[in-house]
mmCIF file of the N, C-alpha and C atoms, coordinates in Angstrom:
data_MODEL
# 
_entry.id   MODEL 
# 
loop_
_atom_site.group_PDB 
_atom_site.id 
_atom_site.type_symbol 
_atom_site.label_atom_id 
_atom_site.label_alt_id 
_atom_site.label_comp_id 
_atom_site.label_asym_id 
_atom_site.label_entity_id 
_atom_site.label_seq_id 
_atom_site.pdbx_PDB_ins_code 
_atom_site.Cartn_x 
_atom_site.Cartn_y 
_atom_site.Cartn_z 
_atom_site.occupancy 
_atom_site.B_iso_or_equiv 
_atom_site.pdbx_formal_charge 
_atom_site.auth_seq_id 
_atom_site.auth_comp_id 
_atom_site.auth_asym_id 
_atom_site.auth_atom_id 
_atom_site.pdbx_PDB_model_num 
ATOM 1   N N  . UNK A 1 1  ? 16.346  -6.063  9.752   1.00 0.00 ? 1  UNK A N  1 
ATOM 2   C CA . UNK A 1 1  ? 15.725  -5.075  8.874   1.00 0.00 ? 1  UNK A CA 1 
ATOM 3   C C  . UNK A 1 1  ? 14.368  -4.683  9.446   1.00 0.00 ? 1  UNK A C  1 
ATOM 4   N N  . UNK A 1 2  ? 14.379  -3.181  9.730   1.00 0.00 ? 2  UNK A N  1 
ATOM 5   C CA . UNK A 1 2  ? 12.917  -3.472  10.233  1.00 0.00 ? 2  UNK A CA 1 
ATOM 6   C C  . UNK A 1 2  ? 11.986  -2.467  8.540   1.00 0.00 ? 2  UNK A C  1 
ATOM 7   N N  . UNK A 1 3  ? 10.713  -3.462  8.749   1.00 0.00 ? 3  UNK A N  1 
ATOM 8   C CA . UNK A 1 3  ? 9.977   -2.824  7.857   1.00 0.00 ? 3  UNK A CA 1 
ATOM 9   C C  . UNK A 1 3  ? 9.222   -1.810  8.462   1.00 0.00 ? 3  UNK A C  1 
ATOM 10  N N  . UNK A 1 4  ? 9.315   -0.810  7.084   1.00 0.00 ? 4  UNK A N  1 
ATOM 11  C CA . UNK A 1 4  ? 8.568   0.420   7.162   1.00 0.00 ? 4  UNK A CA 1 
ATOM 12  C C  . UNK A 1 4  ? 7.453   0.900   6.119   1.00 0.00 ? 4  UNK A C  1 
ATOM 13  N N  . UNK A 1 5  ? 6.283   -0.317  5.709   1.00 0.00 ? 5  UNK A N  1 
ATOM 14  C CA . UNK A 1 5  ? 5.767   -0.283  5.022   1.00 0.00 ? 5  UNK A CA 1 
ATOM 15  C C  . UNK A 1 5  ? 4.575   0.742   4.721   1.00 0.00 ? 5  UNK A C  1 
ATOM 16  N N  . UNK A 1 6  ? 4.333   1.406   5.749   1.00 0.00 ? 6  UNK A N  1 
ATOM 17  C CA . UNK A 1 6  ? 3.399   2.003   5.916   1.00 0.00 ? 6  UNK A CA 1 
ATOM 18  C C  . UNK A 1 6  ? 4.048   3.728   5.649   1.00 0.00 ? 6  UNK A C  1 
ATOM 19  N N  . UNK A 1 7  ? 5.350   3.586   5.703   1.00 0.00 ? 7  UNK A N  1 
ATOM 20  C CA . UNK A 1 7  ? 5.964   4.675   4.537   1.00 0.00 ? 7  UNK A CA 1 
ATOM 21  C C  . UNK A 1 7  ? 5.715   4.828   3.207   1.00 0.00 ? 7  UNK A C  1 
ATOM 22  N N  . UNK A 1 8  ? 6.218   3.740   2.992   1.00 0.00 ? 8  UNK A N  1 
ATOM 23  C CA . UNK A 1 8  ? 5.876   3.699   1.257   1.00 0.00 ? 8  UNK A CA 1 
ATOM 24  C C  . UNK A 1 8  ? 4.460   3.261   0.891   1.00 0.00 ? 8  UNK A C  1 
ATOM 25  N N  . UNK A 1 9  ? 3.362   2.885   1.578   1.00 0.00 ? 9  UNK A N  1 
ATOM 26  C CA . UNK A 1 9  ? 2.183   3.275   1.017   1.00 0.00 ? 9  UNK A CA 1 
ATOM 27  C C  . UNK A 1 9  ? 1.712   4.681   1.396   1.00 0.00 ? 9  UNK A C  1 
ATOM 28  N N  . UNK A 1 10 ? 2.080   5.237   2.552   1.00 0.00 ? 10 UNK A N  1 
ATOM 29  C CA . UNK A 1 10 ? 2.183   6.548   2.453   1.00 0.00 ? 10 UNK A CA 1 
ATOM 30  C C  . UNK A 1 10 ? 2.737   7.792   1.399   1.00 0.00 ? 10 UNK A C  1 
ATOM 31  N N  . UNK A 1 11 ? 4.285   7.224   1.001   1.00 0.00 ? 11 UNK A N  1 
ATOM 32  C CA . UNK A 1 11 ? 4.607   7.860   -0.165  1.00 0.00 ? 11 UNK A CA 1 
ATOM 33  C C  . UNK A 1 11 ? 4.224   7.496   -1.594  1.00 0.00 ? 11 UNK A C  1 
ATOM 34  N N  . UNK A 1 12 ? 3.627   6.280   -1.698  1.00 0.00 ? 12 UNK A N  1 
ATOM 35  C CA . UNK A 1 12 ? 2.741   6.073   -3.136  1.00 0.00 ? 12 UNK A CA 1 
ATOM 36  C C  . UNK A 1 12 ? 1.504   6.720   -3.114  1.00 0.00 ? 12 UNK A C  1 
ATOM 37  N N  . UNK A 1 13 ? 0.941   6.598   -2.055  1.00 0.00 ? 13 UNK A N  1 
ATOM 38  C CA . UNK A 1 13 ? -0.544  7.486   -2.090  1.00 0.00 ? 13 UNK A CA 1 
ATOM 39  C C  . UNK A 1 13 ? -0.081  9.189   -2.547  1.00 0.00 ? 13 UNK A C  1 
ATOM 40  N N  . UNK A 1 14 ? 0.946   9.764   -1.749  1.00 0.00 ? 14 UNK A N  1 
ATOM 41  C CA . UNK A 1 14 ? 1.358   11.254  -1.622  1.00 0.00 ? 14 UNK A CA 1 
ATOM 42  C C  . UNK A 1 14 ? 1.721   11.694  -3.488  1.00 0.00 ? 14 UNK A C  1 
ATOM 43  N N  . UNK A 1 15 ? 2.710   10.784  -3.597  1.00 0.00 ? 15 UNK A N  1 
ATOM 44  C CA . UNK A 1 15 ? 2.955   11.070  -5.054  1.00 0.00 ? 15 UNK A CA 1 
ATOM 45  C C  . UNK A 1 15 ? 2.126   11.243  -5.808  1.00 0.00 ? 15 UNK A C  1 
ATOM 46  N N  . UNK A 1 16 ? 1.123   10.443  -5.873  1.00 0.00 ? 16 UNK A N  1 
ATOM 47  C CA . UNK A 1 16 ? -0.610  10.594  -6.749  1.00 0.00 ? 16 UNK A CA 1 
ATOM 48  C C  . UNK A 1 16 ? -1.219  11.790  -6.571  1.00 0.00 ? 16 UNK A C  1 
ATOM 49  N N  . UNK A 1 17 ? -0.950  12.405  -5.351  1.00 0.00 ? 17 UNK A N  1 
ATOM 50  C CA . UNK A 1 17 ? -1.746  13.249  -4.846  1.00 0.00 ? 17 UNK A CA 1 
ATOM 51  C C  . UNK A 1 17 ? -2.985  12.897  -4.910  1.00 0.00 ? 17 UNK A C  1 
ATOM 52  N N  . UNK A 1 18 ? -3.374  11.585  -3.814  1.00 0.00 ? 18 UNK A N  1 
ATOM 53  C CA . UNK A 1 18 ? -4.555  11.237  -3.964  1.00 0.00 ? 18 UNK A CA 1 
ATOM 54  C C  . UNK A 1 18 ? -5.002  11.290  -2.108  1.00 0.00 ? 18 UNK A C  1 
ATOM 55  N N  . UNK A 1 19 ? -5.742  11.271  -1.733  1.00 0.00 ? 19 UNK A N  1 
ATOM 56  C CA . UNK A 1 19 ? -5.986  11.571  -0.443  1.00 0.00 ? 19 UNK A CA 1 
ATOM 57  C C  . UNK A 1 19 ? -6.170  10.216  0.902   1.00 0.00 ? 19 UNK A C  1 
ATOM 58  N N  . UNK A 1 20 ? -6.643  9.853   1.452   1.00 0.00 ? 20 UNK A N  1 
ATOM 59  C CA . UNK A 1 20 ? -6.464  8.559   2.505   1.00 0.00 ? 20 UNK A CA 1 
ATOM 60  C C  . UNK A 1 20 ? -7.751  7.797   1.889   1.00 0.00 ? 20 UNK A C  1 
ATOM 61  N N  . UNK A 1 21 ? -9.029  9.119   2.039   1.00 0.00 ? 21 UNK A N  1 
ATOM 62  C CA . UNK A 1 21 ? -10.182 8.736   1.466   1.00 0.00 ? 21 UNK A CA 1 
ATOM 63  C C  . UNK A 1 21 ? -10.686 8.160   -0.050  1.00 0.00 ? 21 UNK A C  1 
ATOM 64  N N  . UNK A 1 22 ? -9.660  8.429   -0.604  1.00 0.00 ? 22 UNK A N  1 
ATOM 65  C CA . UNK A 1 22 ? -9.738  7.595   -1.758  1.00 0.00 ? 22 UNK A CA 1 
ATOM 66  C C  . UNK A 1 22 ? -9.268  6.435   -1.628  1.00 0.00 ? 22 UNK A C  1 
ATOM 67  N N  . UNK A 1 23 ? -8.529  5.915   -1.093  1.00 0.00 ? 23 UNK A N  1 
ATOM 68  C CA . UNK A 1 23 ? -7.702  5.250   -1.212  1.00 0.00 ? 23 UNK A CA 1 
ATOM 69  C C  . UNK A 1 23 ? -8.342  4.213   -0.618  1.00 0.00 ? 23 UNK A C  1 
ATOM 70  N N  . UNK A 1 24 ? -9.130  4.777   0.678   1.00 0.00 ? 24 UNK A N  1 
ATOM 71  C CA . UNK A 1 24 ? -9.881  3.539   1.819   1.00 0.00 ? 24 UNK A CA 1 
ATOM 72  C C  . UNK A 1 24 ? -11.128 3.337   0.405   1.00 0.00 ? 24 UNK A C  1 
ATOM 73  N N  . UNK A 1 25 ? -12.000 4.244   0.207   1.00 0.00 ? 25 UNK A N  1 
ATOM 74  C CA . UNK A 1 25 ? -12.808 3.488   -0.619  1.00 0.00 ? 25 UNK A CA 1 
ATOM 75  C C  . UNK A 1 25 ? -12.508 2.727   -1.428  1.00 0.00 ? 25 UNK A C  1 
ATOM 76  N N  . UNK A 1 26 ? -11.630 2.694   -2.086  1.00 0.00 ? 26 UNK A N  1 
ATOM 77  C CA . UNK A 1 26 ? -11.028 1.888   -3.310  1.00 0.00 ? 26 UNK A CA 1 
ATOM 78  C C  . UNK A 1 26 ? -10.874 0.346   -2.451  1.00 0.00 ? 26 UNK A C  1 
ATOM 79  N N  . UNK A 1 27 ? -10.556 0.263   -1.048  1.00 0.00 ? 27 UNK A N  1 
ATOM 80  C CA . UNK A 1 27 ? -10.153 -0.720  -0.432  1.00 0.00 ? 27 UNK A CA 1 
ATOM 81  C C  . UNK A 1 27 ? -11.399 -1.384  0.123   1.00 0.00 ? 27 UNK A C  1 
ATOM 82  N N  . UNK A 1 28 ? -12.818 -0.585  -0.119  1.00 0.00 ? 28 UNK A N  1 
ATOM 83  C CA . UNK A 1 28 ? -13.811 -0.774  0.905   1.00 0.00 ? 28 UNK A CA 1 
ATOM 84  C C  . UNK A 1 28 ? -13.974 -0.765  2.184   1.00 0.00 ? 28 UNK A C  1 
ATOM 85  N N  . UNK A 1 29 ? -13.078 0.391   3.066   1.00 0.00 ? 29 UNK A N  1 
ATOM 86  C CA . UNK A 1 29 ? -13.122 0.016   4.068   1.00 0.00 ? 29 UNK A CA 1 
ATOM 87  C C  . UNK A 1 29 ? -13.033 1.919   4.473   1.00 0.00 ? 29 UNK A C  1 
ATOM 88  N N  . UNK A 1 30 ? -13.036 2.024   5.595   1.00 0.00 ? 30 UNK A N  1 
ATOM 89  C CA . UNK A 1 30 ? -13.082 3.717   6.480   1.00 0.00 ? 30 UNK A CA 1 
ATOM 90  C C  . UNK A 1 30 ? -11.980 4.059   6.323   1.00 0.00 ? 30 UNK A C  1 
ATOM 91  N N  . UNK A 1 31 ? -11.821 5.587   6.482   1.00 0.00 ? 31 UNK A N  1 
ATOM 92  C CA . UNK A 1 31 ? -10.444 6.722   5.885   1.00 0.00 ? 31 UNK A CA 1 
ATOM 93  C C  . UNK A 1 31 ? -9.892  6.167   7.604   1.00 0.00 ? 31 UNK A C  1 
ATOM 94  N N  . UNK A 1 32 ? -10.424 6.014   8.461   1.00 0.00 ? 32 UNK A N  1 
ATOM 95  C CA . UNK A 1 32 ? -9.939  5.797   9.569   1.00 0.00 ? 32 UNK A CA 1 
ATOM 96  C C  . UNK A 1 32 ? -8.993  4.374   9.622   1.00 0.00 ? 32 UNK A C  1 
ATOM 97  N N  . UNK A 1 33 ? -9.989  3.389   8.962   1.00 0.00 ? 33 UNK A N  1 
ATOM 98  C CA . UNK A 1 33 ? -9.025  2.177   9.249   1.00 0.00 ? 33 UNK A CA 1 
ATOM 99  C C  . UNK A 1 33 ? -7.633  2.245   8.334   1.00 0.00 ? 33 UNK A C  1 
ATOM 100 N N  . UNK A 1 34 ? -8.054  2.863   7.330   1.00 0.00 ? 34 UNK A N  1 
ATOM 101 C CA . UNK A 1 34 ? -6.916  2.587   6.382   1.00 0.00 ? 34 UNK A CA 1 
ATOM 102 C C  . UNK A 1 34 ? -5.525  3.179   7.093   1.00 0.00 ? 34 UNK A C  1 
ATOM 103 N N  . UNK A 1 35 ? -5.814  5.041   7.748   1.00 0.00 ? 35 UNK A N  1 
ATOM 104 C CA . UNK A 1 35 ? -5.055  5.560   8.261   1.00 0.00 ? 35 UNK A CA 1 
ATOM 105 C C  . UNK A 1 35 ? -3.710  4.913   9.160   1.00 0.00 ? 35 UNK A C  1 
ATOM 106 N N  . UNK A 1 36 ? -4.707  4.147   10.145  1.00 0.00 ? 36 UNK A N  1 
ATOM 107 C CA . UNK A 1 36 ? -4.146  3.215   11.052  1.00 0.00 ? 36 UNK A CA 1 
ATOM 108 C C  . UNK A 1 36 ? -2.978  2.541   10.256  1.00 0.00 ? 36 UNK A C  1 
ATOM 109 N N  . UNK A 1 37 ? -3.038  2.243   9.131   1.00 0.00 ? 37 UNK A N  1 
ATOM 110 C CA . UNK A 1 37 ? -2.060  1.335   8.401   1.00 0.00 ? 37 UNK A CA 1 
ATOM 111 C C  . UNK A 1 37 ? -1.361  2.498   7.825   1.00 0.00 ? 37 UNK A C  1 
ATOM 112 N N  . UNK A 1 38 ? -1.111  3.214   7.510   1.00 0.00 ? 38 UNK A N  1 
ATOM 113 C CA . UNK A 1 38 ? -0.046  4.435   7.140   1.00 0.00 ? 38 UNK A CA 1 
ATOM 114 C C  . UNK A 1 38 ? 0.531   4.891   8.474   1.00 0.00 ? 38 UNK A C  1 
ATOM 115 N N  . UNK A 1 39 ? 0.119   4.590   9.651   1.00 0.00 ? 39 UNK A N  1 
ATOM 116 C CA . UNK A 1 39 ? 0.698   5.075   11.449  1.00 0.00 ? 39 UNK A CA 1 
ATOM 117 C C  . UNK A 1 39 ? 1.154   3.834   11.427  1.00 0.00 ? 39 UNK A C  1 
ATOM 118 N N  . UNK A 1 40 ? 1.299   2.641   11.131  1.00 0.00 ? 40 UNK A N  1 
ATOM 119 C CA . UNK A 1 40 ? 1.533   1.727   11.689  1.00 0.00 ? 40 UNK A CA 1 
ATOM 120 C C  . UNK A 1 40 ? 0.956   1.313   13.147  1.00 0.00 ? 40 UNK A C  1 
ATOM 121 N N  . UNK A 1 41 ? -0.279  1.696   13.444  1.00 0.00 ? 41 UNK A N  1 
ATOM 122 C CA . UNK A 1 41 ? -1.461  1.218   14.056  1.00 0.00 ? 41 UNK A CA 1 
ATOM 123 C C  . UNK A 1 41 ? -1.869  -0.298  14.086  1.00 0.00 ? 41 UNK A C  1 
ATOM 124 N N  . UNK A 1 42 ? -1.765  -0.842  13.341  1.00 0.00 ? 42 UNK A N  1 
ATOM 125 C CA . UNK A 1 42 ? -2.250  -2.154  12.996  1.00 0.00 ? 42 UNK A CA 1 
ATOM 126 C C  . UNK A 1 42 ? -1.910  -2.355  11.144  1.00 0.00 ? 42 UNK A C  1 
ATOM 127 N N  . UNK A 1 43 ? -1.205  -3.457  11.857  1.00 0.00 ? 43 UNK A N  1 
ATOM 128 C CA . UNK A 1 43 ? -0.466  -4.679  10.431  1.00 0.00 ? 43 UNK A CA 1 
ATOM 129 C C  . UNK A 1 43 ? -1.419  -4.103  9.480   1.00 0.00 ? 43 UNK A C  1 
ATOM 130 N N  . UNK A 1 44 ? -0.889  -4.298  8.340   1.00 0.00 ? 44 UNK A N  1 
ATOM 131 C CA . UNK A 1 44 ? -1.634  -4.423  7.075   1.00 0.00 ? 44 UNK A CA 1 
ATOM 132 C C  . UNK A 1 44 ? -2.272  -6.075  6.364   1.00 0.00 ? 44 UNK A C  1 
ATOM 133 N N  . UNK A 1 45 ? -3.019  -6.806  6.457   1.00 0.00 ? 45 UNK A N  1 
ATOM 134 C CA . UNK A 1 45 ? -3.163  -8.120  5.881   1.00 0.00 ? 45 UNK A CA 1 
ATOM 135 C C  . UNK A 1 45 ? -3.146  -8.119  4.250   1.00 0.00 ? 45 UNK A C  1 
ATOM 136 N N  . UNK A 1 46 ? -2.850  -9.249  3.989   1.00 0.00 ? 46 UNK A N  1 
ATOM 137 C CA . UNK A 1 46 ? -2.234  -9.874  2.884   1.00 0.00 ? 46 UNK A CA 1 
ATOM 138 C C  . UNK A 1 46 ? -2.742  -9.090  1.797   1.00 0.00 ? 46 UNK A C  1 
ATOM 139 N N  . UNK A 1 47 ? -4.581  -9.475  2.021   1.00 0.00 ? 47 UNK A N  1 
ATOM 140 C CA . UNK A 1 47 ? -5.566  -9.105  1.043   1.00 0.00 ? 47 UNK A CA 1 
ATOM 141 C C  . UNK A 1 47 ? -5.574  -7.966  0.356   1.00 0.00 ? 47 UNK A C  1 
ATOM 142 N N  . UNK A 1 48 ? -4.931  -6.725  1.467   1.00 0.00 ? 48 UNK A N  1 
ATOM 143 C CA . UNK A 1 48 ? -4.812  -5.468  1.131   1.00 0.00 ? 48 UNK A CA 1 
ATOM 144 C C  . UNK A 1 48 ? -3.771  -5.164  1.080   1.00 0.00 ? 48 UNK A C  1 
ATOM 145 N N  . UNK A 1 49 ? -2.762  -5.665  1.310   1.00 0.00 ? 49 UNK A N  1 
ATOM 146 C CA . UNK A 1 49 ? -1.553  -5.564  0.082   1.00 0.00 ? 49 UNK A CA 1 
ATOM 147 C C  . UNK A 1 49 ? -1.540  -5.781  -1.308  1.00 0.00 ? 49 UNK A C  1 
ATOM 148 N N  . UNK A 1 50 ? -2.568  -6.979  -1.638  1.00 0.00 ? 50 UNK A N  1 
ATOM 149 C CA . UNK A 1 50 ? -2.188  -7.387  -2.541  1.00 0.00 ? 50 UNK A CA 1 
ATOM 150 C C  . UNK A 1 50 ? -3.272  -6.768  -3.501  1.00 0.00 ? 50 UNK A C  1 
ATOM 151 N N  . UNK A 1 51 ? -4.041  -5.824  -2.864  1.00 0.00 ? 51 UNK A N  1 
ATOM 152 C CA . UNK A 1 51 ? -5.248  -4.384  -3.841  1.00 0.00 ? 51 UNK A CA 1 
ATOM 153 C C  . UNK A 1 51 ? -4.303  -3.587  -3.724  1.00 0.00 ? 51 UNK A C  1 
ATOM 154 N N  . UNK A 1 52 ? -3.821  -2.986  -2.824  1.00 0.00 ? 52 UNK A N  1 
ATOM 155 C CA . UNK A 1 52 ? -2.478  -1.659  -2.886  1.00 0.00 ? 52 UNK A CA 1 
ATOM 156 C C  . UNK A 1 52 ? -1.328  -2.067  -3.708  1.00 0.00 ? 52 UNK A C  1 
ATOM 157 N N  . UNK A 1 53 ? -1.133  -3.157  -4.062  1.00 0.00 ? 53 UNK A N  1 
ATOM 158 C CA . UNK A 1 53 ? 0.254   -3.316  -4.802  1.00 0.00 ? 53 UNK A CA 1 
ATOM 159 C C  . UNK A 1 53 ? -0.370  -3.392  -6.338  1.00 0.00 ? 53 UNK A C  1 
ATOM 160 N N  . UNK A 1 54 ? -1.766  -4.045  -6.728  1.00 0.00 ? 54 UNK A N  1 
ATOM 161 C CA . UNK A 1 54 ? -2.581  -3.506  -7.805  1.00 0.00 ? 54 UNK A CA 1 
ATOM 162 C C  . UNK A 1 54 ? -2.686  -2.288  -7.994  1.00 0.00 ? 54 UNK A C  1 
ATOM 163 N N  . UNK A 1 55 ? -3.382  -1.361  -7.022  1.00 0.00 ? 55 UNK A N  1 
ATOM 164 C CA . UNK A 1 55 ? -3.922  0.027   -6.825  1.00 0.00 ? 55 UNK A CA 1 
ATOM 165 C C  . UNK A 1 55 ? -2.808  0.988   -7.628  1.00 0.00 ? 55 UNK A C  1 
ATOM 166 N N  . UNK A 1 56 ? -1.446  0.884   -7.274  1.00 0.00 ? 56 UNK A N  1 
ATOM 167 C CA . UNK A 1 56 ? -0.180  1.345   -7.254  1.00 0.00 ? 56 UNK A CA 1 
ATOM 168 C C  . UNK A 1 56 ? 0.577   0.917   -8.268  1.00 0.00 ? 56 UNK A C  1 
ATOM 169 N N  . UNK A 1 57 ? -0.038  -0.133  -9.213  1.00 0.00 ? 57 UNK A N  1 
ATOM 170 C CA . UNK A 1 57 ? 0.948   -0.504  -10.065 1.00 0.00 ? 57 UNK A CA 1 
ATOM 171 C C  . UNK A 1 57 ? 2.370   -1.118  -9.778  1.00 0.00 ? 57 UNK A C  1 
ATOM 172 N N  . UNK A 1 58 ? 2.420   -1.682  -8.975  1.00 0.00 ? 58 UNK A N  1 
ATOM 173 C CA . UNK A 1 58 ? 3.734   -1.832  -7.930  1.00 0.00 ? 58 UNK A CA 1 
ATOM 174 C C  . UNK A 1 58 ? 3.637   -3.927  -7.627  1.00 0.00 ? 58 UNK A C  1 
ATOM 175 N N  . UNK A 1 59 ? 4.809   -4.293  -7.024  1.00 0.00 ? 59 UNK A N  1 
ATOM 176 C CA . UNK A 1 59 ? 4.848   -5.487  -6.193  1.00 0.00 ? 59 UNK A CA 1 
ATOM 177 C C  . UNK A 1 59 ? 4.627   -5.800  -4.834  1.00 0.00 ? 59 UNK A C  1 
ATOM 178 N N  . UNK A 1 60 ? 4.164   -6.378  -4.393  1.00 0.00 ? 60 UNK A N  1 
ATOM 179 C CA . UNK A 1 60 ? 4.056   -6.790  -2.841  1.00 0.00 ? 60 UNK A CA 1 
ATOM 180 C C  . UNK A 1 60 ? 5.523   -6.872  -1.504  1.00 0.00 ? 60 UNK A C  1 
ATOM 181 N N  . UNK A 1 61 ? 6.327   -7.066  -2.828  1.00 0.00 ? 61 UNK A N  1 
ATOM 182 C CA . UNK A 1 61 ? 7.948   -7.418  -2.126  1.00 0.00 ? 61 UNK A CA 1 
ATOM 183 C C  . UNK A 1 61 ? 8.310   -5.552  -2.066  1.00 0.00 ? 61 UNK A C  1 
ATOM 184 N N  . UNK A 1 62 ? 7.945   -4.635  -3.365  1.00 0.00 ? 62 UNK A N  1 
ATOM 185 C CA . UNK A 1 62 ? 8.111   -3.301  -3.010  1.00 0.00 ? 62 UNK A CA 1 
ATOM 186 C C  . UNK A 1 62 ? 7.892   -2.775  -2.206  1.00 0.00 ? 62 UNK A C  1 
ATOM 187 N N  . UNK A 1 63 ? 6.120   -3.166  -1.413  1.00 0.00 ? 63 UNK A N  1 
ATOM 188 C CA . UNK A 1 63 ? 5.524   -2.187  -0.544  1.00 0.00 ? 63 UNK A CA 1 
ATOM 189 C C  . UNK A 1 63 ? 5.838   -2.887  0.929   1.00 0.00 ? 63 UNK A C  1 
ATOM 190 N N  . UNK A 1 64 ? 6.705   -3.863  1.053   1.00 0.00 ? 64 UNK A N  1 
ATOM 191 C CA . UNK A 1 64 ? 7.323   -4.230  2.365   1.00 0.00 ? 64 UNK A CA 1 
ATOM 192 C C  . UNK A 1 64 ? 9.113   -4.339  2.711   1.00 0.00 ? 64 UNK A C  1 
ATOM 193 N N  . UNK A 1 65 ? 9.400   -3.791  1.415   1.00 0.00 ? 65 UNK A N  1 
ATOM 194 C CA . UNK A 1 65 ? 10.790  -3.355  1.270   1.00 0.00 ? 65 UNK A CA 1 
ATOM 195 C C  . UNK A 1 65 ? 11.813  -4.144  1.092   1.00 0.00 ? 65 UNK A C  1 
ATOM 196 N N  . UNK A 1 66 ? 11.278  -5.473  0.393   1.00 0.00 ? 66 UNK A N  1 
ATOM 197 C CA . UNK A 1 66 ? 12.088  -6.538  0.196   1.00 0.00 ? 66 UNK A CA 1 
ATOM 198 C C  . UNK A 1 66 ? 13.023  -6.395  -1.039  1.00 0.00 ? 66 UNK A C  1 
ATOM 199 N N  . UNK A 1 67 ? 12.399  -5.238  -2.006  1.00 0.00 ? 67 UNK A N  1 
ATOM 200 C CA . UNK A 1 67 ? 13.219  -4.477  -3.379  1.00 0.00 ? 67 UNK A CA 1 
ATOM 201 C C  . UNK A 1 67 ? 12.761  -2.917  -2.998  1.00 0.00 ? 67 UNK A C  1 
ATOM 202 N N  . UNK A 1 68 ? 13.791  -2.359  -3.743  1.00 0.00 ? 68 UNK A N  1 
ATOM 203 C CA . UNK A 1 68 ? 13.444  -1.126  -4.562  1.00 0.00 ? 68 UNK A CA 1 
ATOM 204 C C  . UNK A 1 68 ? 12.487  -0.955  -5.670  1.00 0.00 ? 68 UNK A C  1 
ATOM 205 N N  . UNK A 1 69 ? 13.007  -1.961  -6.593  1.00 0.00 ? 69 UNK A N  1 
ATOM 206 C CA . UNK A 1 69 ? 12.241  -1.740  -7.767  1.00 0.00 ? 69 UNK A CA 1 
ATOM 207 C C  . UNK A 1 69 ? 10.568  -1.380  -7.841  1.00 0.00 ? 69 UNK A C  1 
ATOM 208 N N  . UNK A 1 70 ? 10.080  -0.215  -8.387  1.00 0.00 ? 70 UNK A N  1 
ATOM 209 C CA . UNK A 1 70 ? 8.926   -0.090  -7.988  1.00 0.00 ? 70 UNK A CA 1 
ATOM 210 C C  . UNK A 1 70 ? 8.054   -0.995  -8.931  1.00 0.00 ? 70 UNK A C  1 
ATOM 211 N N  . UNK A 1 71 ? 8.775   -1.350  -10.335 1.00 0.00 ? 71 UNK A N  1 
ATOM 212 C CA . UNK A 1 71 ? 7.694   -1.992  -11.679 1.00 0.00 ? 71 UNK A CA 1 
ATOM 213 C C  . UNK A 1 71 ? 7.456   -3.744  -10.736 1.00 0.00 ? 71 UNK A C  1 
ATOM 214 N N  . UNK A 1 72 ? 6.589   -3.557  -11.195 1.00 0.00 ? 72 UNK A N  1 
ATOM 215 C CA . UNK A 1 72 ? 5.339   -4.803  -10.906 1.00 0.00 ? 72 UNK A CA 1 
ATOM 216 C C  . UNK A 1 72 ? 6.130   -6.068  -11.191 1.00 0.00 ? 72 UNK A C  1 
ATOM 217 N N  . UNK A 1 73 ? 6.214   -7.293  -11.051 1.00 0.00 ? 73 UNK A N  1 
ATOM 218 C CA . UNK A 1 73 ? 6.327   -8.512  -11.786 1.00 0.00 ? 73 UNK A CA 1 
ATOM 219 C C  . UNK A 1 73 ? 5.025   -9.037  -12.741 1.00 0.00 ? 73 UNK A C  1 
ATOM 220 N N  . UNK A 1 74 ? 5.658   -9.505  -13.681 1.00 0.00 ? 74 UNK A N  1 
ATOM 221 C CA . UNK A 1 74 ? 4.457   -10.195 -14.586 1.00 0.00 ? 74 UNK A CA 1 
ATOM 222 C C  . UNK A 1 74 ? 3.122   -10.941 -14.330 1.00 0.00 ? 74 UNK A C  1 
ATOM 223 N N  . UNK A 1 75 ? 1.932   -10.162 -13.936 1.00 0.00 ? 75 UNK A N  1 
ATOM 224 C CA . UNK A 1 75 ? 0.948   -10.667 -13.490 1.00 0.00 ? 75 UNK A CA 1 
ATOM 225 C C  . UNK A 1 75 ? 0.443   -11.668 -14.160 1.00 0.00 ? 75 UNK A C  1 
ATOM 226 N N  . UNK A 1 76 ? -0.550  -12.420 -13.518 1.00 0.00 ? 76 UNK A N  1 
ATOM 227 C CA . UNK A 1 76 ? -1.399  -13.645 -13.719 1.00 0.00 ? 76 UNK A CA 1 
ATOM 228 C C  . UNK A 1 76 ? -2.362  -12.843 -14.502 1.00 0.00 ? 76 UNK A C  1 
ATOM 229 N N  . UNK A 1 77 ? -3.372  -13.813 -15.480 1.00 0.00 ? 77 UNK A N  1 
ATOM 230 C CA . UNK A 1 77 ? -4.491  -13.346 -16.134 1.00 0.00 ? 77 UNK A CA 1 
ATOM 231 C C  . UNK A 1 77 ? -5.418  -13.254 -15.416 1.00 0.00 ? 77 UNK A C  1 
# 
């Protein structure tokens, strides 16, 4: 299986119609670095999966294609 994760944070960002630059600030980091991770430029780490799968309302297993399902699992307090 190869993953194509940097699709589907590509197509969760697109659907919002929210732009790269939002998205990197929200992450604290440059519209540039984030980009890199929508090209598949460089891996995505854990940390920022696991703000994009917050960000998105979504699961971690969604945004690396381990399900479909886009709804979240039952978060921690």
């Amino acid at each position: 299986m190869v993953i194509k994760m940097y699709r589907r944070i590509r197509d969760l960002r697109e659907d919002k119609d929210l732009t790269q630059k939002t998205v990197s600030e929200y992450l604290h980091m440059s519209q540039n670095g984030y980009s890199q991770y929508e090209t598949d430029t460089n891996k995505i780490p854990v940390e920022i999966l696991k703000k994009l799968a917050i960000f998105y309302d979504t699961s971690i297993d969604y945004l690396v294609e381990l399900t479909d399902e886009k709804k979240p699992y039952k978060r921690k307090s």
